[in-house]
C-alpha positions as CSV (number, residue, x, y, z in Angstrom):
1,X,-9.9,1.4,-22.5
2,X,-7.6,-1.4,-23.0
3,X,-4.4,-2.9,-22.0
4,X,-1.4,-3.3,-23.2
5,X,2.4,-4.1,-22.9
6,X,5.9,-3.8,-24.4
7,X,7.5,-0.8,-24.9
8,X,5.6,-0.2,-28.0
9,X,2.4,1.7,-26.2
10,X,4.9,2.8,-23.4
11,X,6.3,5.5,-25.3
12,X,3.3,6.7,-27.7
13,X,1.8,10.1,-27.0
14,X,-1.7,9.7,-27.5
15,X,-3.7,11.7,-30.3
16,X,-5.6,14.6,-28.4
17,X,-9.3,13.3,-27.1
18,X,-12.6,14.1,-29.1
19,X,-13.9,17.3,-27.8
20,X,-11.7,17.6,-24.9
21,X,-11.6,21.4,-24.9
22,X,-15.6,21.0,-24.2
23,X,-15.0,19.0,-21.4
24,X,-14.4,20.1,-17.5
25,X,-13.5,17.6,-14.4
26,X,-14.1,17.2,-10.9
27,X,-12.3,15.3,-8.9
28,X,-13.4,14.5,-5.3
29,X,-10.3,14.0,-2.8
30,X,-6.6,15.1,-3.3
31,X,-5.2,11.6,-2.7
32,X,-2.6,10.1,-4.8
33,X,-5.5,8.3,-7.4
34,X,-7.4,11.9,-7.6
35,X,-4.0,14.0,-8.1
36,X,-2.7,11.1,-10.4
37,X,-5.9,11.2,-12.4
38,X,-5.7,14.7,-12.8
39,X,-2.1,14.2,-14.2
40,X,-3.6,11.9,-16.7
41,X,-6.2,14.4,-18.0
42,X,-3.5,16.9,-18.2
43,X,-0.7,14.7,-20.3
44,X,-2.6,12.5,-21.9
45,X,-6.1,13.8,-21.7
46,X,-4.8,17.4,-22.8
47,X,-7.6,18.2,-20.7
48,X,-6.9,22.7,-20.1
49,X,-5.6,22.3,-16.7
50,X,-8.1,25.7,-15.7
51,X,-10.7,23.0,-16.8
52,X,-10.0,20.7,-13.8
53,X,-11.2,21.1,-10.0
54,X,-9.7,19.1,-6.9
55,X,-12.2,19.5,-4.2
56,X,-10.3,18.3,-0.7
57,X,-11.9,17.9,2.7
58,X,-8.7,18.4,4.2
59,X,-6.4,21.9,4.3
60,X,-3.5,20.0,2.4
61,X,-3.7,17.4,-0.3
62,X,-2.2,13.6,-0.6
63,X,-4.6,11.4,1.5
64,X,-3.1,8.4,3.0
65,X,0.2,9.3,1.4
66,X,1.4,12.4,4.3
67,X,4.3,13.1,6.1
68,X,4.2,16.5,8.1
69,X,5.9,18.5,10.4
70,X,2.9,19.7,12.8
71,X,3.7,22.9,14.8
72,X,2.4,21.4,18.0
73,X,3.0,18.1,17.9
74,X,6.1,17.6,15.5
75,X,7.1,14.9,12.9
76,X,4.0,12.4,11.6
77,X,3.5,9.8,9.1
78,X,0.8,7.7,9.7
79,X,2.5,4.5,7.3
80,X,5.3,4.1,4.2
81,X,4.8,3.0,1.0
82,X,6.9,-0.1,-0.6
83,X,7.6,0.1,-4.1
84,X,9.1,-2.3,-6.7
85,X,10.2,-1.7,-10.2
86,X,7.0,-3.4,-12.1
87,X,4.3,-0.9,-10.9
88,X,3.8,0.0,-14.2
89,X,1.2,2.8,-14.2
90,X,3.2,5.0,-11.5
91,X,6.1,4.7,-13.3
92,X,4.2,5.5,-16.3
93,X,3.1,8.6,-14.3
94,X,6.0,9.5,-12.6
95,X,8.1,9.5,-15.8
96,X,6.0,12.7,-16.6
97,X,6.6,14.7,-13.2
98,X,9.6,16.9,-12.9
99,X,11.3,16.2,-10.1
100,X,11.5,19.3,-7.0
101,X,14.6,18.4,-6.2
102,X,17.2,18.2,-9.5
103,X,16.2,19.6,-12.2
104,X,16.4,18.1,-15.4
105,X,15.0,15.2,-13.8
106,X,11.6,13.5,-13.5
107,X,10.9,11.9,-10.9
108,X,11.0,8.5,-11.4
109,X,15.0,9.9,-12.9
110,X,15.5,10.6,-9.0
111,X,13.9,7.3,-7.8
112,X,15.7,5.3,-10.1
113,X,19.3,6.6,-9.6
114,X,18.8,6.8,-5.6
115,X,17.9,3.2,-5.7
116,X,20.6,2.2,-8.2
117,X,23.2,3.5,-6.1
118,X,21.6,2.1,-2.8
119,X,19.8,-0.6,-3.3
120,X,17.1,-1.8,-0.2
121,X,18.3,-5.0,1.5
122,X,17.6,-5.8,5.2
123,X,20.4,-6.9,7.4
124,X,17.9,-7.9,10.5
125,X,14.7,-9.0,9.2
126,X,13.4,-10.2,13.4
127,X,14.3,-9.9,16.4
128,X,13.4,-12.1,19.4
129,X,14.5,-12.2,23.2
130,X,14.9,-8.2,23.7
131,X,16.7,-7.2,20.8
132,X,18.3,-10.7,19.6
133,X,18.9,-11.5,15.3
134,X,15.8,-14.0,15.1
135,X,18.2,-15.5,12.0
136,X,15.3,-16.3,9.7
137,X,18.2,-16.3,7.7
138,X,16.5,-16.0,4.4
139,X,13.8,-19.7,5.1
140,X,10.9,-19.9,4.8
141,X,10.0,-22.6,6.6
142,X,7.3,-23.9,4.9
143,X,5.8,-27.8,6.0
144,X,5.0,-30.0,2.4
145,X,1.5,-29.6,3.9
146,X,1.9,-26.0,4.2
147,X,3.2,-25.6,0.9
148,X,0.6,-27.5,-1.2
149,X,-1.8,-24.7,0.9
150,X,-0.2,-22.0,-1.2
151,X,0.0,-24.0,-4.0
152,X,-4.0,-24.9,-3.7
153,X,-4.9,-20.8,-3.1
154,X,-2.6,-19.7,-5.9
155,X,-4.7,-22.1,-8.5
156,X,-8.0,-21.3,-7.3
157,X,-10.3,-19.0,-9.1
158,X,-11.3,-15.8,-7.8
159,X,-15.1,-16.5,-7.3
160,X,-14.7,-19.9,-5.4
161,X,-12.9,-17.1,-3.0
162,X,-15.6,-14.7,-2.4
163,X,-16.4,-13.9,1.3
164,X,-13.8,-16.8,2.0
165,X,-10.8,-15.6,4.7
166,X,-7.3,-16.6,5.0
167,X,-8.3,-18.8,8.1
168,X,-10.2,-20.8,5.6
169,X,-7.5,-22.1,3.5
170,X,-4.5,-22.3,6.2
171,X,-3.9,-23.9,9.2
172,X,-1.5,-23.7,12.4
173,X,1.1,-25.3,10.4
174,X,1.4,-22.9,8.1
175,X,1.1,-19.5,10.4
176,X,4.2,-21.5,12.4
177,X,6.2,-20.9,9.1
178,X,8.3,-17.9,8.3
179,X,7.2,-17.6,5.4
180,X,3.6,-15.8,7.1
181,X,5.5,-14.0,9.5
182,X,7.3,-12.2,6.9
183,X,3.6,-12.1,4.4
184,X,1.4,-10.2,7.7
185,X,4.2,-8.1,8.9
186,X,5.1,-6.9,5.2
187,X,1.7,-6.8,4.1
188,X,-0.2,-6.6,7.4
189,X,-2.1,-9.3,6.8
190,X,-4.6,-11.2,9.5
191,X,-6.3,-13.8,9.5
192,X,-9.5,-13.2,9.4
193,X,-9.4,-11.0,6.1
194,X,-10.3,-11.9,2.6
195,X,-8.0,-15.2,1.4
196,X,-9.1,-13.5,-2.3
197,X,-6.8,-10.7,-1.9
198,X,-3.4,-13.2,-0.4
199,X,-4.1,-15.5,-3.7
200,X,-4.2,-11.8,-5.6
201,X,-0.9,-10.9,-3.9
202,X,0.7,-14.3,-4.6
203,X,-0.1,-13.8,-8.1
204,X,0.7,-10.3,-8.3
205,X,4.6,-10.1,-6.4
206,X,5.3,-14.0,-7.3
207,X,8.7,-12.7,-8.7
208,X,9.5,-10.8,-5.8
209,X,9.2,-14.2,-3.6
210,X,12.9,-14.6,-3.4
211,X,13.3,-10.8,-2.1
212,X,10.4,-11.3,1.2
213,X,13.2,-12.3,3.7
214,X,15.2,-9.9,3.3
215,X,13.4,-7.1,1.5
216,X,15.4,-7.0,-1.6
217,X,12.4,-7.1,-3.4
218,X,11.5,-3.1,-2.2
219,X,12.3,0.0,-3.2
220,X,11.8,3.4,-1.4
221,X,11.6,7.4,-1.9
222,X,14.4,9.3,-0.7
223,X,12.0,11.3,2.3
224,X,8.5,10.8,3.0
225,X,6.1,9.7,0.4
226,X,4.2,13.5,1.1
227,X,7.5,15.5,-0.2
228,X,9.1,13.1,-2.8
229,X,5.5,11.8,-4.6
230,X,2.9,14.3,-3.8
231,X,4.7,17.8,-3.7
232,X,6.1,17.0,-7.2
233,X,2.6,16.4,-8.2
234,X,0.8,19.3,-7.0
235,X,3.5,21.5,-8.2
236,X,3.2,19.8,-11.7
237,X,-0.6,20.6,-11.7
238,X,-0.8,24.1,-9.7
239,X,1.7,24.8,-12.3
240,X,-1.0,23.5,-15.2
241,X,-3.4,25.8,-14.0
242,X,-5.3,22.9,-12.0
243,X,-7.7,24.4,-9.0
244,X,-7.8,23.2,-5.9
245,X,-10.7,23.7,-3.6
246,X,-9.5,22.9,0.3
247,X,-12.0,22.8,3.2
248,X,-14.7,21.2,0.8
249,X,-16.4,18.0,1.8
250,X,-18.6,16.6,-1.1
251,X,-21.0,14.7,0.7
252,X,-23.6,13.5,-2.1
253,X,-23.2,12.8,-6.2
254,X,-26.9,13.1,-7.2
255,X,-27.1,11.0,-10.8
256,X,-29.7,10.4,-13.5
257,X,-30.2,7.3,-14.0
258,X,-32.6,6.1,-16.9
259,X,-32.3,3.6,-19.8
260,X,-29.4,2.3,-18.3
261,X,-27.4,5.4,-18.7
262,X,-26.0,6.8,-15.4
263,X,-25.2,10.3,-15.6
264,X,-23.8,12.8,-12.5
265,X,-26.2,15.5,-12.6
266,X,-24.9,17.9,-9.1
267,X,-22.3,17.4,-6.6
268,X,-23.3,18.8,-3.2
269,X,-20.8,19.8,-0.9
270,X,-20.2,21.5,2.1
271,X,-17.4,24.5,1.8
272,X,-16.2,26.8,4.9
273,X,-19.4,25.4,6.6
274,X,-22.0,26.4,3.7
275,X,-23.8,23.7,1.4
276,X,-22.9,24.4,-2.1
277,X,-24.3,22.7,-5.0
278,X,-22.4,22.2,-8.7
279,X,-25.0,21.4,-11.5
280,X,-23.1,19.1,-14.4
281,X,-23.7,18.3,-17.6
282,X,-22.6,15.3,-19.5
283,X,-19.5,17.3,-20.2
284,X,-18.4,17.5,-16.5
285,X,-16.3,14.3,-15.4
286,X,-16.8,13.5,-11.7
287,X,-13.8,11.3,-10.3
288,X,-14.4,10.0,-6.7
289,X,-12.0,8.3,-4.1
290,X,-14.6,6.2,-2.6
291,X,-13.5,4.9,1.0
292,X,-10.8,5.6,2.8
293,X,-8.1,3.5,5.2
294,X,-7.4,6.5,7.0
295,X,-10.4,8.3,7.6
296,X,-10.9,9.4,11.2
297,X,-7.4,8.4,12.0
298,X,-6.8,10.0,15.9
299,X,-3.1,11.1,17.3
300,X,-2.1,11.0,20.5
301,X,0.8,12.2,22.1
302,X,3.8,11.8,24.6
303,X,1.2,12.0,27.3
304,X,-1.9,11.0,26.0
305,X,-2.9,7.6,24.0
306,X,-4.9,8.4,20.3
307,X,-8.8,8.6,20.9
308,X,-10.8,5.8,19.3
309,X,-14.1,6.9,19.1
310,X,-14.9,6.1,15.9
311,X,-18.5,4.7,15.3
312,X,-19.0,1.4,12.5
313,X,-18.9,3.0,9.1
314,X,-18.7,7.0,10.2
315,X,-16.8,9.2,8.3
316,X,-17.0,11.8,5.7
317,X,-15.4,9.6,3.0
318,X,-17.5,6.4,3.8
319,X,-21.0,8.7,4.3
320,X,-20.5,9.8,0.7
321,X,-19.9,6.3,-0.9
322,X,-22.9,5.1,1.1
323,X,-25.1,8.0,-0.3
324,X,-24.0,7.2,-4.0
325,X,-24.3,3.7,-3.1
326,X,-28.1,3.8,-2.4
327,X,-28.5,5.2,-6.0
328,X,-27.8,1.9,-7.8
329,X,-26.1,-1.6,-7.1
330,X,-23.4,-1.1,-9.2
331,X,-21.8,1.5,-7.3
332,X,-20.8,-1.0,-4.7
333,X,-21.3,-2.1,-1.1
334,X,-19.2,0.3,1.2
335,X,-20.9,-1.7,4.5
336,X,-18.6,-4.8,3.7
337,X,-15.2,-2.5,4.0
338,X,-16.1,0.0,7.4
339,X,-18.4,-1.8,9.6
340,X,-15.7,-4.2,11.6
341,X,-13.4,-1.7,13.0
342,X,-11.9,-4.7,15.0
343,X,-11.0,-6.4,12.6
344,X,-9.6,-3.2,10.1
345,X,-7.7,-1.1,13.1
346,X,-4.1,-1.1,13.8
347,X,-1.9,1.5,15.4
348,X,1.7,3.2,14.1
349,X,3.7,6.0,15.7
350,X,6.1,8.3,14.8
351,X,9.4,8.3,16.9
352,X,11.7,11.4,17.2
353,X,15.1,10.7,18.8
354,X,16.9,13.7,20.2
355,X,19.7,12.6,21.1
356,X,22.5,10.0,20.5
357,X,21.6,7.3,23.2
358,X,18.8,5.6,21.0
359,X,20.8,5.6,17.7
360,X,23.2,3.0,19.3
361,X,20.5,0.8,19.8
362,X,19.5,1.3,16.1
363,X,22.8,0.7,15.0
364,X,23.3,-2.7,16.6
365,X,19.6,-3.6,15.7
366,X,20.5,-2.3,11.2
367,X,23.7,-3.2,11.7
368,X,24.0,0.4,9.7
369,X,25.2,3.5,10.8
370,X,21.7,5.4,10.9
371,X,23.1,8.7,10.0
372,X,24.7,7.8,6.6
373,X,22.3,9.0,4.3
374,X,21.6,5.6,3.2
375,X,19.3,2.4,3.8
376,X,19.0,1.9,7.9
377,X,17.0,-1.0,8.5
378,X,16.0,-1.1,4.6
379,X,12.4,-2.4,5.8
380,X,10.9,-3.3,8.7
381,X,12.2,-5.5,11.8
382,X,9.6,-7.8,13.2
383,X,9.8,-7.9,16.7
384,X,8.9,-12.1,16.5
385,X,8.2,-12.8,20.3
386,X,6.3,-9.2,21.1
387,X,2.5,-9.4,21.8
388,X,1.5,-6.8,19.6
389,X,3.4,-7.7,16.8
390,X,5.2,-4.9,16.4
391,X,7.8,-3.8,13.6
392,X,9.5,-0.8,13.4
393,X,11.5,1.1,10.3
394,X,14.0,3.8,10.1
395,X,13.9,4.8,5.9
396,X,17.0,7.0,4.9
397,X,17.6,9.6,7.1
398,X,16.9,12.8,7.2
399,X,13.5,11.6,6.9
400,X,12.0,15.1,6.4
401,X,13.5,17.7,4.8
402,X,13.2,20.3,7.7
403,X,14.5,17.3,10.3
404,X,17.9,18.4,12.2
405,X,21.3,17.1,11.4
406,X,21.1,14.6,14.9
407,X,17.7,13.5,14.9
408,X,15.9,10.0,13.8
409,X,12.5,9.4,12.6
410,X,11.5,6.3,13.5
411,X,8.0,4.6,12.6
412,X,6.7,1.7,14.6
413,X,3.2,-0.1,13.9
414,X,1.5,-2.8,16.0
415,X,-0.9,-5.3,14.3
416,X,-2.5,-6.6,17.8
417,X,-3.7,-3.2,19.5
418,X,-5.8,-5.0,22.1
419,X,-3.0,-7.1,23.8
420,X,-1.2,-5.9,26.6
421,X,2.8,-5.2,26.1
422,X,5.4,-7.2,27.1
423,X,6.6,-4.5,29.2
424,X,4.1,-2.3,29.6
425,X,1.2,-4.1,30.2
426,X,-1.6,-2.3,28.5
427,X,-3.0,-2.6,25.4
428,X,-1.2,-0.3,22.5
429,X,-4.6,1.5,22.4
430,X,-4.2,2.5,25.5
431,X,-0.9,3.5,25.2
432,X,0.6,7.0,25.6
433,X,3.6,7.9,23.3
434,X,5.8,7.5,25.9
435,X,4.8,4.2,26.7
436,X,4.9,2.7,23.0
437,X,8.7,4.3,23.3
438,X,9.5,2.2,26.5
439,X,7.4,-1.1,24.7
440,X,10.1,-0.3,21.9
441,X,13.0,0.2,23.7
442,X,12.4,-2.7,25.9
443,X,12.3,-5.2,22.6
444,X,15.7,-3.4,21.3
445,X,17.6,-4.7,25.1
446,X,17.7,-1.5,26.7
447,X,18.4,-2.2,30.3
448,X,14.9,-2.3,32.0
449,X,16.5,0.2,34.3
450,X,17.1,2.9,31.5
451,X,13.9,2.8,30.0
452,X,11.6,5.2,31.4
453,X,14.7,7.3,31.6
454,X,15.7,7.0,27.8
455,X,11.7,7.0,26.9
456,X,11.0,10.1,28.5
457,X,14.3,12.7,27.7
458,X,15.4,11.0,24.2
459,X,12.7,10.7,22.3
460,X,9.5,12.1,21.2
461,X,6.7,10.0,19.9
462,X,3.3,10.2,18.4
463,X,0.8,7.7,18.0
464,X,-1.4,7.2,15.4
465,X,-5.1,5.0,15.5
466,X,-6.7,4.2,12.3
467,X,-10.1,2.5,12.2
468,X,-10.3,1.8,8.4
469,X,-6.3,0.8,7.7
470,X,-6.9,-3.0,6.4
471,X,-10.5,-2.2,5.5
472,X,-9.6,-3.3,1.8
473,X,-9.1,-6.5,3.2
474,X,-12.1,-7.4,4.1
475,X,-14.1,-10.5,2.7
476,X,-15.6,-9.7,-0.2
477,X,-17.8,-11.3,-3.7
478,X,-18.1,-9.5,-6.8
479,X,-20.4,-5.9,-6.4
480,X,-18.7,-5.1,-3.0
481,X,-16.5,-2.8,-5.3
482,X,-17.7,-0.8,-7.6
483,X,-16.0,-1.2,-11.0
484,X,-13.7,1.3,-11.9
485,X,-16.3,2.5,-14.7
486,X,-19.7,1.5,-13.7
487,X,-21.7,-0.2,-16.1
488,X,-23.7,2.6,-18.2
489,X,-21.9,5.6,-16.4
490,X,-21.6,8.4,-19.0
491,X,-19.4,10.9,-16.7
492,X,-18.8,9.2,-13.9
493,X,-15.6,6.9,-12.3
494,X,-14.6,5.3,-9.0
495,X,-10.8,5.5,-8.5
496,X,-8.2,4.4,-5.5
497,X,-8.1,1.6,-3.2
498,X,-12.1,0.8,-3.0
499,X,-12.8,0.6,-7.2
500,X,-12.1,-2.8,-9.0
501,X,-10.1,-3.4,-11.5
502,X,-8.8,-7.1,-12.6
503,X,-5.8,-9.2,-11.0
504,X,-4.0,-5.8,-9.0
505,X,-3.7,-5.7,-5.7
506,X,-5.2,-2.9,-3.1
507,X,-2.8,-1.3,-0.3
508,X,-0.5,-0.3,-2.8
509,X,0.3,2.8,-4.4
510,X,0.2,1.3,-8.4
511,X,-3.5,0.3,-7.6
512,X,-4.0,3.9,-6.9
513,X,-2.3,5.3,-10.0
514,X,-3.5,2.1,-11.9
515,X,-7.5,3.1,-11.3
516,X,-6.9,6.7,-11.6
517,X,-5.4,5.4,-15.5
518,X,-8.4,3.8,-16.1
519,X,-11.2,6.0,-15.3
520,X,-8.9,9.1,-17.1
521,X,-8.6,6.8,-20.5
522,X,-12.4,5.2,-20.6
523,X,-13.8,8.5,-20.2
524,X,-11.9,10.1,-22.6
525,X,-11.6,7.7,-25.1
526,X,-7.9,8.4,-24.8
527,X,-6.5,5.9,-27.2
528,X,-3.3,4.3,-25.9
529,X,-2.9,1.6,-24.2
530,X,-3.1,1.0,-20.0
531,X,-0.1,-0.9,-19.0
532,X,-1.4,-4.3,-17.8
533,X,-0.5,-5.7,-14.9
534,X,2.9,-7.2,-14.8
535,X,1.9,-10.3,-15.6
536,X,5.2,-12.8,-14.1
537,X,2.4,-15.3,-12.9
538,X,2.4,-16.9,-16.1
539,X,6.4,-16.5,-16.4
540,X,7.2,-20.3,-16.0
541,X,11.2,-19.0,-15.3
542,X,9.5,-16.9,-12.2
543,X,7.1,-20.0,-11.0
544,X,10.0,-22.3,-10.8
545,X,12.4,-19.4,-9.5
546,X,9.7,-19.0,-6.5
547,X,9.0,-22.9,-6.0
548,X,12.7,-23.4,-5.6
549,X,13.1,-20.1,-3.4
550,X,10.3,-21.4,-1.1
551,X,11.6,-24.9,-0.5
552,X,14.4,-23.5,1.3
553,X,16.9,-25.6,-1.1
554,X,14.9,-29.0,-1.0
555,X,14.9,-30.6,-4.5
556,X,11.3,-31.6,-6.0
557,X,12.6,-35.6,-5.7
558,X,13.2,-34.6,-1.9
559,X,9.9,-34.2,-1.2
560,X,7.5,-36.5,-0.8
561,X,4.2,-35.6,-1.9
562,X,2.2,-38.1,-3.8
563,X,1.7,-36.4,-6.7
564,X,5.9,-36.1,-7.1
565,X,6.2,-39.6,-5.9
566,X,4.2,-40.6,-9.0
567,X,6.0,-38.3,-11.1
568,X,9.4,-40.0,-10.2
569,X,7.9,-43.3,-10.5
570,X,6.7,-42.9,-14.2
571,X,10.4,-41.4,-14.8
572,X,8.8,-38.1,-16.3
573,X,12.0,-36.4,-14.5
574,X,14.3,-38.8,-16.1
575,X,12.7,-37.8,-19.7
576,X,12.4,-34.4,-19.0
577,X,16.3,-34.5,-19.0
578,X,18.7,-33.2,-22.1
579,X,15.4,-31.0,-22.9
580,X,14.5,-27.5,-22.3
581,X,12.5,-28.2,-19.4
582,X,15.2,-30.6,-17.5
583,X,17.4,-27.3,-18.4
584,X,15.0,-25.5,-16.5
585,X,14.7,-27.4,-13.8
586,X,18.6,-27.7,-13.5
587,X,18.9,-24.2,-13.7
588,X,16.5,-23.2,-10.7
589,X,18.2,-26.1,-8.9
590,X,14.8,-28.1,-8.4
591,X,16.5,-31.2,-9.6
């Protein structure tokens, strides 16, 4: 496997694999890295779709990436998915996967020509005092000090970062800026997780630095990421002959492992309550999603708050990686990702209105009509002053397919589930669905009178606790992830949010699609190129676009940091003028 860019690779259909038609694969999980991987070994792979098996726990596939309409209990989704237009292995993907809804289209056809016609921006990026425009107004904020803080985490390297957390390399200063209020909301961020993964991010989105006030930067599906990525998907491969294999919990790969060569030899699983064992050979490709952000997530109700019960490191998902895990050291360290659930919780909930006294708050809070078909809130609003931290989002609406002509779906999250409300004073784990409602409605200036009222009759909510949700944040030092490929592994590859690959970032759906690329192509031998990462880090245009975005309109000769004062001094700007580089600097307004 290698990596590539330009247009040149982009377009290639790869020669078919050596021996492919010998081969068979099993892929453990129906998330979006197992059903994108099995894409891969379809398309480029041309791996006989009757050749590959999906093996899910669950009674439905897509993981982390759902959206449902339950019988009982109504509309869910557990969290959205940002997007921007340089995740370059789902578009890859996507490119591929006729869309369900136009035909003639692919998918990413659909994406791109919603988007196109109405692009994301956010009118209201925070609110404070009960439902006031925080006017952020675009700054960021950001103290000299604070500033040379970013600058000093963008440069280091990734090793002097291992086990090293955010609160390590920023102070008060700079959590008092903006600029982190829009990076933990966005992002969901704390401070206590791994500074290695914010300098990754940096890195990673330092083009889209310009679009984080006002999310300009973001692009989303037309309904929930379930019916516009994962339907389309499935469809693709049921119709590919694919097999899927519900109610089946693979608890064990058993490997060979001699002469440095790792080899899966059985998967073991458990299958409408039987043990079942698959012998392999070297021919049989084992794909597993090892980890999960939200295994054992609990719902709650209007009535009832979500049971968190959920003992350090239990789970099906996390069981298995620990089981392969105490094979060999190269397939990771799962007890540095699900062993804090303090520190990886947070809570969302799903928010039905039903009827049109809510929408008017929503309207004066998006400053959009809500019912238009179009962007609402086009991201979250930050409620700035609320003790949980909570943010709230209404995507284009309908939301669901199935949802009724006059109804919202609103999705709220908290960051801080252990602080009591700021108007119902309990902590949001403790909190029925009605209660988050009234905690909402409270921050959007409903009269305090109204709100039990309002809560109870116009609006239906369910809550959602996940234990694991940031646990790919966690501190971490090389080994903690297994590598995509393991070093010596004949059949075998990690893939999704828990496998490592170089400079991506996790909490994303390209790193998904991006590790799901990688395992497909080094196990094949499929030659064509993976699409590297979108490298605008090293774009000196994008650097100086980002350094001028950040000092809220300040010029470089404005500030005075010694190293600048030094600069000035030795007239290195003055020279630097009537070349390339004063043109530059002219154009991004830094001088």
């Amino acid at each position: 496997m290698y990596y590539s860019n330009g247009n040149y690779e982009a377009f290639a259909r790869p020669e078919k694999p050596k021996n492919v038609e010998r081969k068979s694969a099993y892929l453990v999980g129906s998330g979006l890295a197992s059903l994108a991987a099995a894409c891969f070994l379809v398309r480029d792979g041309q791996m006989k779709g009757e050749h590959i098996h999906i093996l899910e726990e669950m009674s439905l596939p897509g993981g982390a990436c759902d959206g449902i309409k339950d019988a009982q209990k109504g509309f869910i989704i557990r969290g959205g998915r940002e997007m921007e237009n340089h995740f370059e292995c789902l578009w890859d993907l996507f490119r591929s996967i006729p869309s369900i809804e136009t035909e003639g289209l692919s998918v990413l056809d659909e994406f791109y020509r919603l988007n196109k016609h109405d692009p994301n921006y956010s009118l209201m990026r925070a609110s404070v005092n009960r439902g006031e425009d925080a006017h952020t107004d675009g700054k960021f904020t950001l103290s000299e000090k604070a500033s040379m803080q970013i600058v000093k985490l963008f440069m280091t390297r990734d090793e002097d970062l291992y086990d090293v957390t955010i609160d390590d390399v920023f102070d008060e200063e700079f959590y008092a800026s903006n600029f982190w209020l829009y990076w933990q909301t966005m992002f969901a961020f704390e401070k206590w997780h791994s500074a290695l993964e914010m300098k990754l991010y940096l890195q990673r989105f330092i083009h889209h630095i310009g679009g984080l006030p006002d999310f300009s930067a973001l692009k989303f599906t037309k309904y929930n990421q379930y019916e516009s990525l994962i339907l389309p998907m499935v469809k693709f491969l049921e119709a590919n002959g694919v097999h899927f294999q519900y109610d089946t919990r693979v608890t064990n790969v058993i490997f060979d492992i001699r002469d440095d060569k790792k080899t899966a030899k059985q998967l073991i699983c458990i299958h409408n309550g039987k043990e079942e064992k698959i012998d392999l050979i070297e021919d049989d490709l084992v794909f597993v999603t090892n980890g999960s952000c939200t295994e054992n997530s609990t719902l709650g109700d209007d009535d009832h708050a979500p049971v968190m019960n959920t003992q350090p490191g239990e789970g099906g998902c996390w069981q298995l990686w620990k089981n392969i895990a105490a094979q060999d050291p190269s397939f990771g360290r799962p007890e540095k990702f699900c062993t804090n659930i303090p520190a990886t919780n947070w809570e969302s909930a799903t928010v039905t209105t039903l009827d049109h006294r809510i929408p008017r708050y929503i309207e004066k809070m998006s400053k959009r009509d809500p019912f238009s078909g179009k962007v609402v809130t086009g991201g979250i609003i930050t409620v700035k002053d609320s003790s949980w931290l909570m943010s709230y989002t209404i995507n284009r609406q309908p939301h669901f397919k199935e949802q009724p002509k006059d109804q919202l779906v609103v999705w709220i999250y908290g960051l801080y589930t252990d602080a009591p409300g700021d108007f119902v004073k309990k902590p949001m784990k403790e909190c029925t669905g009605r209660e988050i409602v009234e905690e909402w409605l409270y921050h959007m200036g409903v009269p305090e009178a109204e709100i039990l009222e309002l809560a109870t009759t116009g609006a239906h909510c369910i809550p959602c606790m996940m234990p694991y949700i940031t646990a790919f944040f966690m501190p971490r030092t090389e080994g903690d992830r297994p590598k995509v490929v393991p070093e010596g592994s004949v059949n075998f590859a990690f893939i999704g949010q828990f496998a490592d690959t170089v400079r991506d970032t996790v909490f994303t759906t390209e790193y998904s699609v991006r590790t799901a690329m990688e395992a497909v192509y080094t196990l094949l031998d499929v030659d064509r190129g993976v699409p590297e990462v979108f490298a605008s880090c090293y774009d000196v245009r994008v650097l100086l676009d980002s350094t001028a975005k950040m000092l809220d309109g300040k010029k470089l000769t404005d500030l005075k940091l010694p190293f600048i004062t030094k600069l000035v001094e030795k007239q290195l700007l003055k020279k630097a003028s009537g070349t390339i580089i004063g043109e530059l600097l002219e154009r991004y307004k830094l001088i």
